[in-house]
C-alpha positions as CSV (number, residue, x, y, z in Angstrom):
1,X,0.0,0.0,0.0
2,X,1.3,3.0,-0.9
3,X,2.6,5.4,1.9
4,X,-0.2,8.2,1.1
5,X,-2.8,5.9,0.7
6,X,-4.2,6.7,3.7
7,X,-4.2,10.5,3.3
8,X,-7.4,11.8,2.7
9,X,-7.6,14.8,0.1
10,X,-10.7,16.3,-0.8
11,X,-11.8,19.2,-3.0
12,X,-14.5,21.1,-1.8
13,X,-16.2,23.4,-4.3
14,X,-16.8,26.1,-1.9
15,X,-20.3,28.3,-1.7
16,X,-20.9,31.0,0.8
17,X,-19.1,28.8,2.2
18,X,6.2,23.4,16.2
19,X,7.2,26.5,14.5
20,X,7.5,29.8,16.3
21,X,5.8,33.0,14.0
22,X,7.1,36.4,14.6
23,X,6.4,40.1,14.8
24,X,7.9,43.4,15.9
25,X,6.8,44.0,19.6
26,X,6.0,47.0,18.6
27,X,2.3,48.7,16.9
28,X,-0.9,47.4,16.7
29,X,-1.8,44.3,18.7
30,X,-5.6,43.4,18.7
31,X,-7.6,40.1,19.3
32,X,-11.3,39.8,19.6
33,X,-14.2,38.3,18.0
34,X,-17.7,38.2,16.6
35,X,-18.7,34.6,16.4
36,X,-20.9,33.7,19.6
37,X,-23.7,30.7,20.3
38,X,-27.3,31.9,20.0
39,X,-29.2,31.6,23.5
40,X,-33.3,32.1,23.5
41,X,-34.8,35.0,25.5
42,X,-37.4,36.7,26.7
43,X,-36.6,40.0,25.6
44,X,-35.9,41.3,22.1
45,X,-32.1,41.7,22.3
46,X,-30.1,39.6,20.6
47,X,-27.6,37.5,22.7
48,X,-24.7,35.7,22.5
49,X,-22.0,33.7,24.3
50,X,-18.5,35.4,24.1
51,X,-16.6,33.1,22.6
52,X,-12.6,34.4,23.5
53,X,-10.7,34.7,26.3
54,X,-8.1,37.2,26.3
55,X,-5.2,37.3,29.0
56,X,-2.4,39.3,29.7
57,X,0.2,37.8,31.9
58,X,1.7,39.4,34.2
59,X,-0.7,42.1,34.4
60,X,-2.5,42.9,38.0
61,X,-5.4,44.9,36.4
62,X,-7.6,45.0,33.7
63,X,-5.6,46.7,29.9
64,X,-7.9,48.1,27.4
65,X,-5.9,47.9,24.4
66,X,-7.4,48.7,21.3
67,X,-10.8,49.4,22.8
68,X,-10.7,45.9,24.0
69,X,-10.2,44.6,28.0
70,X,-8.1,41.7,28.5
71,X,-7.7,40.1,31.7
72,X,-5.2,39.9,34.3
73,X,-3.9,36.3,34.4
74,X,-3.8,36.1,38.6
75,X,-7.5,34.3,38.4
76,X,-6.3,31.7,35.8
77,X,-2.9,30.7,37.5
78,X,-1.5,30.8,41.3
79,X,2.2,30.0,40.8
80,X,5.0,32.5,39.1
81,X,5.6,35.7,39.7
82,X,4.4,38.7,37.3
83,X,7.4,41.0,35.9
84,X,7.3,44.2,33.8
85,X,9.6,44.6,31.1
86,X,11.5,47.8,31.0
87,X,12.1,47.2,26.9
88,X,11.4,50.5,25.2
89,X,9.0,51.2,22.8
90,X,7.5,47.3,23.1
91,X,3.6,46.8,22.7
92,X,1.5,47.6,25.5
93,X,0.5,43.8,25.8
94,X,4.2,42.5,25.6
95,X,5.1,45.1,28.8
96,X,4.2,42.5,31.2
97,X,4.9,38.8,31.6
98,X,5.1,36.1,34.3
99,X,7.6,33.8,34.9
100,X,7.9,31.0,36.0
101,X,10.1,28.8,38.5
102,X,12.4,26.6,36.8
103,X,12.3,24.2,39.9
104,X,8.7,23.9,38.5
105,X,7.6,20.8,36.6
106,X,5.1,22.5,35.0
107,X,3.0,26.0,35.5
108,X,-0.3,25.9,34.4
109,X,-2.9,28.9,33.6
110,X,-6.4,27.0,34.0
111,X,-9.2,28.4,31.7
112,X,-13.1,27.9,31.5
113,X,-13.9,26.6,28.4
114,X,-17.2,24.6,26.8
115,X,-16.6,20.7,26.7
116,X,-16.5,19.9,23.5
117,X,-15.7,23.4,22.1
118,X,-12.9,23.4,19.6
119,X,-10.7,26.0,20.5
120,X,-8.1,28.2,18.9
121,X,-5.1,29.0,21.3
122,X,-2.6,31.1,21.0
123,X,0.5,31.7,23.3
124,X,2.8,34.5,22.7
125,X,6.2,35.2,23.8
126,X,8.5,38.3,24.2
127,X,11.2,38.1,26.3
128,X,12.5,41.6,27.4
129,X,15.2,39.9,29.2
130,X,13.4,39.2,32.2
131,X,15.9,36.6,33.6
132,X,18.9,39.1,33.4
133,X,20.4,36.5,30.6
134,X,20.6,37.7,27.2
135,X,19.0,34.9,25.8
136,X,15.5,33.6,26.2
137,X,15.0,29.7,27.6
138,X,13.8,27.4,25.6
139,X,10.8,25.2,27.2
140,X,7.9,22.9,26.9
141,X,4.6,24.1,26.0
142,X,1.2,21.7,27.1
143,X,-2.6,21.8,26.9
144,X,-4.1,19.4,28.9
145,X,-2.0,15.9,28.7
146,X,-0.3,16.6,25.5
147,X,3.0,18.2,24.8
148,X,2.1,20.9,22.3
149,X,5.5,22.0,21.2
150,X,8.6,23.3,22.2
151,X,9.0,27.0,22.7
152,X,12.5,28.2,21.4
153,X,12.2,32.7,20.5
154,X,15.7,32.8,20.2
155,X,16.1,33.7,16.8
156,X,12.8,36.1,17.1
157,X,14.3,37.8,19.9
158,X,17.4,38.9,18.4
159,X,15.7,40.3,15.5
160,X,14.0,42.5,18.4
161,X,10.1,40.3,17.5
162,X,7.9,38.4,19.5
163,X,7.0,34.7,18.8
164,X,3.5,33.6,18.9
165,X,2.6,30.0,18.2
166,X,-1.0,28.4,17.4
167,X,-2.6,25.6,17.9
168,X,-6.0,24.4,17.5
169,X,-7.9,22.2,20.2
170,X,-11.4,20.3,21.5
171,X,-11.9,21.2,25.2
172,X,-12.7,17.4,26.9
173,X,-14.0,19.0,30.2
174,X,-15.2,22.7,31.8
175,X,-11.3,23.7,32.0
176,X,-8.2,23.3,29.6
177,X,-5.0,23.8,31.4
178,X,-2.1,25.4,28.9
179,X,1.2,24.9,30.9
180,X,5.0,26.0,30.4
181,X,7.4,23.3,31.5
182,X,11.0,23.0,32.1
183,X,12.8,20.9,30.0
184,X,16.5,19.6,29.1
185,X,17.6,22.9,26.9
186,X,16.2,25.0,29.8
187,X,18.5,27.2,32.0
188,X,16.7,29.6,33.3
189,X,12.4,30.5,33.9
190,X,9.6,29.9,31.5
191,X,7.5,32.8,30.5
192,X,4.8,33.6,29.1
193,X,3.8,37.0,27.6
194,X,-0.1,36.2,26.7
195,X,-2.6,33.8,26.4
196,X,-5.6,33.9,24.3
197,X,-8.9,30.9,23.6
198,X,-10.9,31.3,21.0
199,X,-14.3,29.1,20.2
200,X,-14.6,27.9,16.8
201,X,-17.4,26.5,14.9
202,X,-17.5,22.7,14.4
203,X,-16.9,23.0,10.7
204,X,-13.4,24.5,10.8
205,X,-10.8,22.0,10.5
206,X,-13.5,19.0,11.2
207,X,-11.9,16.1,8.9
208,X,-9.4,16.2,11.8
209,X,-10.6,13.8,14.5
210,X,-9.8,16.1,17.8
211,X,-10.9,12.7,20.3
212,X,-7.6,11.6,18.9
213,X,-5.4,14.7,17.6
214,X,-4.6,18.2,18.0
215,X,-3.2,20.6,15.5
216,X,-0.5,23.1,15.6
217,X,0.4,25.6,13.1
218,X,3.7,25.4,10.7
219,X,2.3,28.0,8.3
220,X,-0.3,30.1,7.2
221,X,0.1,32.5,4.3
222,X,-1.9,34.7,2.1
223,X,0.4,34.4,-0.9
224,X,0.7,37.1,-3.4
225,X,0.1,39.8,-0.7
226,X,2.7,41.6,0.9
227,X,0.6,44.1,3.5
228,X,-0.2,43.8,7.5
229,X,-0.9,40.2,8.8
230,X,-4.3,39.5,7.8
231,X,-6.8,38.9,11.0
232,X,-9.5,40.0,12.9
233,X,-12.1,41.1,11.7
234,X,-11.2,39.7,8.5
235,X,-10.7,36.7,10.0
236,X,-13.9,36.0,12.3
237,X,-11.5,33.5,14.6
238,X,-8.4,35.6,14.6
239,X,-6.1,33.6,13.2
240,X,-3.1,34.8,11.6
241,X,-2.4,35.0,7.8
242,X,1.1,36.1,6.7
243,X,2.1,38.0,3.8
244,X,4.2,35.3,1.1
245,X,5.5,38.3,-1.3
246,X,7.1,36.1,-4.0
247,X,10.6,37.9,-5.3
248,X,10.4,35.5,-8.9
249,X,10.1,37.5,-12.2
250,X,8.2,35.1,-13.3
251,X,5.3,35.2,-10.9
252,X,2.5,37.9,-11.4
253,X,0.7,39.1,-8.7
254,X,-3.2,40.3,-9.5
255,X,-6.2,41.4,-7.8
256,X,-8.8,38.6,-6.8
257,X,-12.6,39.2,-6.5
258,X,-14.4,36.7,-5.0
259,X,-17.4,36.5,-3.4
260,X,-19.8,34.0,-1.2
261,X,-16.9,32.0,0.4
262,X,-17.5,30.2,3.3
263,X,-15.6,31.5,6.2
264,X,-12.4,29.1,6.8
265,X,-10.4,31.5,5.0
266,X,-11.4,34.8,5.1
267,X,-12.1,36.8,1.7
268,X,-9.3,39.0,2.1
269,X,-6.9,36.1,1.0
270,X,-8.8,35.7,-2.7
271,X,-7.8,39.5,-3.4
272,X,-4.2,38.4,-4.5
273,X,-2.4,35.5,-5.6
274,X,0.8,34.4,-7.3
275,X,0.3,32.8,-11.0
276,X,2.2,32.5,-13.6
277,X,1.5,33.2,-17.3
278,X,0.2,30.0,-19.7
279,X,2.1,26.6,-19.7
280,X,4.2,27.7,-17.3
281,X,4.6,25.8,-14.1
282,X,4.3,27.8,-10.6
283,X,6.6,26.5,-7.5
284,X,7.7,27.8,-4.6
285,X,8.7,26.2,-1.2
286,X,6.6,27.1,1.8
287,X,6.3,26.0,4.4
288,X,9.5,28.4,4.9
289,X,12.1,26.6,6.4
290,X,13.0,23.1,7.4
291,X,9.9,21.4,9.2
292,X,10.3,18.0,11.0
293,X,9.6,14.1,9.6
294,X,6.2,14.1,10.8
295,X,2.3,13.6,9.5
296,X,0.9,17.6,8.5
297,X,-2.3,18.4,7.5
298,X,-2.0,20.6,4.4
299,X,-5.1,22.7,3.2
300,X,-4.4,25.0,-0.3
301,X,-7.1,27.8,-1.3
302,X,-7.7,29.0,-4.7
303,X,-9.9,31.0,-6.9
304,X,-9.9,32.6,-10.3
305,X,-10.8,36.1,-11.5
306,X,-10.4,35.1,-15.0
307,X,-14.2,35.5,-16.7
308,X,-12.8,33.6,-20.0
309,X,-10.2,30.6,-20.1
310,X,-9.8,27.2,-18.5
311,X,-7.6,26.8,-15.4
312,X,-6.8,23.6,-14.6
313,X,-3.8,22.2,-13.6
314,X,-2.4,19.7,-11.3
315,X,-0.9,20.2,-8.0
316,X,2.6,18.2,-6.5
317,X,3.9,18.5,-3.5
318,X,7.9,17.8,-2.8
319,X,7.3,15.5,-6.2
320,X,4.2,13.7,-4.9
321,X,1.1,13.9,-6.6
322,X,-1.5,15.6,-4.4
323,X,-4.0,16.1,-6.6
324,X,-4.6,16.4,-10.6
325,X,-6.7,18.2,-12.7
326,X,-8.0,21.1,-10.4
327,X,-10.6,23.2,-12.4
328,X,-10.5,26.4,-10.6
329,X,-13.2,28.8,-10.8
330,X,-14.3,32.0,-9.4
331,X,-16.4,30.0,-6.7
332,X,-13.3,28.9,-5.1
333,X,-11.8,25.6,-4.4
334,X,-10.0,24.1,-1.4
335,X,-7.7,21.0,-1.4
336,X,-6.7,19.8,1.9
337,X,-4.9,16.5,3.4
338,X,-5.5,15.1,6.6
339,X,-2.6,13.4,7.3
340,X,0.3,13.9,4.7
341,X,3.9,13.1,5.3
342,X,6.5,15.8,5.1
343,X,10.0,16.4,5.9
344,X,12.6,18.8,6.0
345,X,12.3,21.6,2.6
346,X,8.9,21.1,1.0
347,X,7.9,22.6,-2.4
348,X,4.8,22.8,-3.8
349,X,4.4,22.7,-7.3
350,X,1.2,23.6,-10.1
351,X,1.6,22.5,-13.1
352,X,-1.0,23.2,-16.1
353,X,-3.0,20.4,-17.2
354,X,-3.3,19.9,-21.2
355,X,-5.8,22.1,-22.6
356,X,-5.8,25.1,-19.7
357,X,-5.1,28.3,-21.3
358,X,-4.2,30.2,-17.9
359,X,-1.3,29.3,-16.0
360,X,-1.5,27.9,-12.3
361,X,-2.4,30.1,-9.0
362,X,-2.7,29.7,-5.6
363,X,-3.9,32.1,-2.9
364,X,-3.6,30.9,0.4
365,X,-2.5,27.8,2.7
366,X,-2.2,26.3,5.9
367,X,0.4,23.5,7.6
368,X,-0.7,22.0,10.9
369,X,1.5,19.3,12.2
370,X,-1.4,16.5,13.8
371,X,-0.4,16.2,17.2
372,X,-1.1,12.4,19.0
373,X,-3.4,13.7,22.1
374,X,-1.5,12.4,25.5
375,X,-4.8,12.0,27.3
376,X,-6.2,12.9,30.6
377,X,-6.6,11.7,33.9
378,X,-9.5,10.1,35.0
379,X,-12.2,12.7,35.5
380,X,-12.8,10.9,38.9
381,X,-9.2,11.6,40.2
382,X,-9.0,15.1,39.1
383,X,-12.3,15.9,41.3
384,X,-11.1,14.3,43.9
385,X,-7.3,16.6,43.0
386,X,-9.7,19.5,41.8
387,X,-12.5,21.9,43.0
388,X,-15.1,24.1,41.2
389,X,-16.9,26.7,43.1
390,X,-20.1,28.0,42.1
391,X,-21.4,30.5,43.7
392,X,-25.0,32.2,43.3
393,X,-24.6,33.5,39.8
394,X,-26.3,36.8,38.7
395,X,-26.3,38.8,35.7
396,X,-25.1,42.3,36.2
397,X,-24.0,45.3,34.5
398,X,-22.5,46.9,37.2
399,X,-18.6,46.1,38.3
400,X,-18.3,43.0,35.4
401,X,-15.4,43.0,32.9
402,X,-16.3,44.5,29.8
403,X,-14.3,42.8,27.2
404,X,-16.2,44.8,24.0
405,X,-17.6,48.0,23.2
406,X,-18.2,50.0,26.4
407,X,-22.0,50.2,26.3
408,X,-22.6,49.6,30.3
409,X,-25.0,52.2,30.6
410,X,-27.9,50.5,28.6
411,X,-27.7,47.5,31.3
412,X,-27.4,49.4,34.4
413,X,-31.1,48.1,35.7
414,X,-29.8,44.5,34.0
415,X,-30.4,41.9,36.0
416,X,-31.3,38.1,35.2
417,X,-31.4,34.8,36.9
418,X,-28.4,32.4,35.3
419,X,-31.3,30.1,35.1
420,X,-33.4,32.0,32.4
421,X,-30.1,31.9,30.0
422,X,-29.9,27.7,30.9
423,X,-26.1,28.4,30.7
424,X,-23.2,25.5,31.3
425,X,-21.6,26.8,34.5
426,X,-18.3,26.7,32.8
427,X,-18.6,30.3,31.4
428,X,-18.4,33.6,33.5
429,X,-19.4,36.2,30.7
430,X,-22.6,36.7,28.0
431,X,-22.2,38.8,25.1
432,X,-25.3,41.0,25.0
433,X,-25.5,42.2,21.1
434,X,-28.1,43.8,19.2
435,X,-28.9,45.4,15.7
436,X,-29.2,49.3,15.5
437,X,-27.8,50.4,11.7
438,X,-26.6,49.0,8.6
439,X,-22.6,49.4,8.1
440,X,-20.9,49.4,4.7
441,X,-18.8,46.1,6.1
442,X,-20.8,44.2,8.7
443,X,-24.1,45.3,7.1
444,X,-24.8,45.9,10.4
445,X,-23.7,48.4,13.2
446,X,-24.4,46.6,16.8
447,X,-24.0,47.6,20.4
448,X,-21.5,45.5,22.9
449,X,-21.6,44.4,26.2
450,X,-20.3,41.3,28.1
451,X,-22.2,41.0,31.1
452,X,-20.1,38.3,34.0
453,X,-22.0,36.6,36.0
454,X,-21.4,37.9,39.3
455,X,-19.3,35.2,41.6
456,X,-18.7,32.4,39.3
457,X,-15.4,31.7,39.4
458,X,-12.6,28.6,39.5
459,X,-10.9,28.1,42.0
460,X,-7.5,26.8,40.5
461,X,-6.4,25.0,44.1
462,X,-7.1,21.2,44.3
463,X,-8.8,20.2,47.1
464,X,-6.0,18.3,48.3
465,X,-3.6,21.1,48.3
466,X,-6.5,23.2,49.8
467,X,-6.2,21.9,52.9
468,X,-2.5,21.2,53.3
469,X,0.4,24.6,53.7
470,X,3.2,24.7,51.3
471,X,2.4,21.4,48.9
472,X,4.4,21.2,45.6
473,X,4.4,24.4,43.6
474,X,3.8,21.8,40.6
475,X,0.6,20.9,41.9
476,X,-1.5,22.4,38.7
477,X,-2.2,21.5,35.0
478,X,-3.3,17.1,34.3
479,X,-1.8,15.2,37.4
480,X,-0.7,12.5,35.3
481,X,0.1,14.2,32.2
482,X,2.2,14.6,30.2
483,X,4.0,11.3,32.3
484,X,7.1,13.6,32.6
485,X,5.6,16.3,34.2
486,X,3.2,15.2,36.6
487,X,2.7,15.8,39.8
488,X,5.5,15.7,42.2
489,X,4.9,13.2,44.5
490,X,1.9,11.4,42.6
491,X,2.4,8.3,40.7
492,X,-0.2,7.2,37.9
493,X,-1.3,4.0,36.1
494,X,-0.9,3.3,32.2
495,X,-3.0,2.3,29.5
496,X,-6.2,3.5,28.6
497,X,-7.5,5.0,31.5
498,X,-5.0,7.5,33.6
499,X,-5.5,7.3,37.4
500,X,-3.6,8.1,40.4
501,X,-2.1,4.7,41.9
502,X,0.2,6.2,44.5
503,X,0.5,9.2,46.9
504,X,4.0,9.9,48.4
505,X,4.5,13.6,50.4
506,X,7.1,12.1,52.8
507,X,9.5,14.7,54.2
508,X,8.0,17.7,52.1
509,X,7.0,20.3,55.3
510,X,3.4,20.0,54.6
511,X,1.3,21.4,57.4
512,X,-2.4,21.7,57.4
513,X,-5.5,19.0,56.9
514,X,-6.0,16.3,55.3
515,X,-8.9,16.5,53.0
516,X,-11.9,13.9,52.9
517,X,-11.8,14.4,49.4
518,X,-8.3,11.9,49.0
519,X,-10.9,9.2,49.8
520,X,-12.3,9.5,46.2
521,X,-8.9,8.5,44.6
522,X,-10.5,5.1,44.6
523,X,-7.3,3.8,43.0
524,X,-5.0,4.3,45.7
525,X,-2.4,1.7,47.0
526,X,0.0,3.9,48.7
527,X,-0.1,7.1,51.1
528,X,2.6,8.2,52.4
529,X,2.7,11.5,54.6
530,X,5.4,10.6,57.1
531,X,7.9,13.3,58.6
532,X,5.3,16.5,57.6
533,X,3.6,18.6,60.2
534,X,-0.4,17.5,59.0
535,X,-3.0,17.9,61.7
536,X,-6.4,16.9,62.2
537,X,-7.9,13.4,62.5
538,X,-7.8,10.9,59.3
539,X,-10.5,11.2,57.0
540,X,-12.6,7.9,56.1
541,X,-10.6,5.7,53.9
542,X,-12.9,3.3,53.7
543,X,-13.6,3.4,49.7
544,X,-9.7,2.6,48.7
545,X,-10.3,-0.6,48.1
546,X,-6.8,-1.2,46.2
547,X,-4.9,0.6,49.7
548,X,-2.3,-1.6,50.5
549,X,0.3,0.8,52.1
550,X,-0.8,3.9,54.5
């Protein structure tokens, strides 16, 4: 069987339809978004579910950048230490970042998400030379269970950018933990500079099965165009699309009109491209740079502006056939793979087919590598590791974090039950939105709000580590997961389903309780708590069936 056999490609006709990436710290730095989740009310507003979280670590208060809050990180993490750079000129959400201990295993900011959701996140990096070397470390970067990828801005930094890297996600339970870990090439502390989740629609990216893999991105170009990244609100999700200028004579670059897309790509992409004239073959090698021996998933976006003429030709890529006879039209096409092999330099290549009378083009394209997901401990275990707190839950206008357009004063008298919106708890903020005018872009001109529910909150501190004084700064993040950074002082089974098998906190100056909750770890065959300073009577242990050692 051949070796690509197993790679799906597809064309889709569409109607209406771990590299670092770096930019100057310095100009405009906006995220938001528009796409939200319809909820039904009782009143004639509009309203939606925010659908991005935006935090700046290392920040103590609330930065409106842009006209848009993001959040302190201090609710999201409780280990590091936040620092502010003292780098001149840098962008206002690159001034602050926290770091984190190197002794650490792993530091973890924990986030509410949807179960289920598929999630954009994006982590980005700007040194400042917070560690008083002149390098940056190089580290581990996690979501959940699963190594993501390694985080290396050296090169970034000396060009005086920041590094941002993406990846693409299903949330498994309420919370997704993203995590910075030590690892063999690291000499001094992790950082982080921000942190951003963004909900996606099911569509995007969904030949990928995410109960099995992740994505993270090589590349993502709008070729042909040579202006500012491309991104919100162009791109509904925020994602990132890098100018690919082309320096060959031979390529022509021209203006691409294209309407009724679907919104994977956005439409800005289709308005260039790089071609070449008829008979003539168009290559170029992109991703740029040398990418790993690995499985990719490859998705190429084109579209034709040509009223007369056939265009058809046949697409290679590194010499491999990846697909033949592409008719492309002016109702766009997109060729993707879901698991393609790739190595090293890779060229793609568009040759014309016999009987087109236009050359090649190609407008845009995205690289993932597909990520094996690591897993996650058993939900059981990380209750019984784990707390959620939720506390009465209102709506209100007043004293919430505002993370749109400043419109408080229409909610001021605002006040609902959580109950009448049927929300999953796992959310702290509504986005209130409704139509007032038509706008030449959005067709429409709406009013903002996010409205938090008032006292709904996570508490990041496992019950365990609740009740005991000075346990393992590590204790954050997947217990188990990755195996090389889990818990100190926790041991964990293998196979299909994670759990925690042992317990040892001997001789670690604990102090404090003993919570009742350790009698859920229902897997338990060792405690061990000897030569620590814990108080209070020993809960019921009667459930740990398996204990063998206590």
């Amino acid at each position: 069987m051949s070796p690509f056999s197993l790679s799906l490609i597809l064309a889709l006709i569409v109607s209406l339809l771990s590299l670092s990436f770096s930019q100057p710290p310095h100009g405009n730095f906006l995220s938001s978004l528009s796409l939200s989740l319809s909820l039904s009310l009782t009143i004639f507003f509009s309203c939606f579910l925010f659908s991005a979280t935006l935090i700046n670590c290392g920040a103590t208060v609330d930065t409106e950048i842009d006209g848009y809050l993001w959040s302190p990180d201090t609710e999201f993490t409780s280990t590091g230490t936040p620092k502010t750079l003292t780098t001149p000129n840098v962008l206002p959400l690159l001034s602050t970042v926290r770091s984190f201990p190197i002794s650490n295993r792993k530091s973890c900011y924990t986030v509410p998400v949807y179960r289920y959701g598929k999630y954009l996140i994006r982590t980005t990096y700007f040194y400042g030379g917070i560690n008083g070397q002149h390098s940056p470390p190089v580290f581990d970067q996690i979501v959940d269970g699963t190594i993501w990828s390694m985080v290396n801005t050296t090169e970034d930094y000396s060009k005086g950018n920041y590094s941002y890297y993406e990846g693409v996600f299903v949330a498994q339970g309420k919370y997704m933990s993203i995590c910075v870990a030590s690892n063999s090439y690291t000499d001094s502390n992790p950082f982080m500079s921000a942190l951003e989740l963004v909900l996606m629609t099911d569509s995007v990216y969904n030949s990928t099965d995410f109960g099995k893999h992740g994505l993270g991105l090589i590349a993502r170009h709008s070729f042909g165009y040579q202006g500012n990244v491309i991104r919100y609100p162009d791109d509904q999700f925020d994602r990132f699309w890098e100018p690919f200028g082309q320096n060959d004579p031979t390529g022509i670059i021209s203006n691409v009109s294209v309407s009724g897309f679907w919104n994977l790509p956005p439409l800005k992409v289709f308005e260039t491209q790089l071609t070449t004239g008829p008979s003539e073959h168009l290559e170029l090698q992109w991703p740029v740079g040398s990418i790993p021996n690995s499985t990719y998933y490859i998705a190429l976006y084109f579209a034709d502006d040509h009223a007369n003429g056939s265009r058809v030709f046949n697409i290679s890529v590194s010499g491999i056939p990846y697909y033949s006879n592409l008719n492309v039209t002016s109702d766009g096409v997109v060729v993707f793979a879901t698991q393609w092999p790739l190595s090293a330099l890779t060229n793609i290549t568009l040759t014309p087919a016999a009987g087109s009378t236009v050359g090649p083009l190609i407008n845009a394209g995205e690289v993932f590598s597909v990520l094996p997901l690591g897993g996650r401990t058993t939900t059981r275990d990380v209750l019984a590791l784990g707390d959620i707190s939720d506390e009465p839950a209102i709506l209100s206008g007043e004293g919430c974090r505002i993370r749109g357009k400043r419109n408080l004063e229409y909610f001021k008298d605002f006040r609902l039950q959580l109950k009448t919106f049927n929300l999953d708890t796992s959310t702290s903020c509504l986005k209130i939105k409704w139509q007032e005018k038509k706008d030449a872009f959005y067709e429409i001109n709406y009013h903002a709000c996010i409205l938090c529910i008032k006292g709904l909150h996570f508490i990041a501190l496992e019950k365990v580590r609740n009740s005991l004084q000075h346990a393992p700064p590590d204790w954050n993040g997947d217990p188990c997961l990755p195996s090389q950074y889990s818990w100190t002082g926790i041991t964990c089974s293998t196979g299909s389903r994670i759990r925690v098998i042992s317990l040892n906190l001997t001789g670690m100056d604990l102090s404090g309780t003993l919570s009742p909750s350790i009698a859920n770890l229902t897997a338990l065959s060792t405690i061990l708590l000897g030569n620590n300073n814990i108080s209070g009577s020993i809960p019921d242990l009667s459930s740990l069936k398996m204990l063998e050692i206590l």
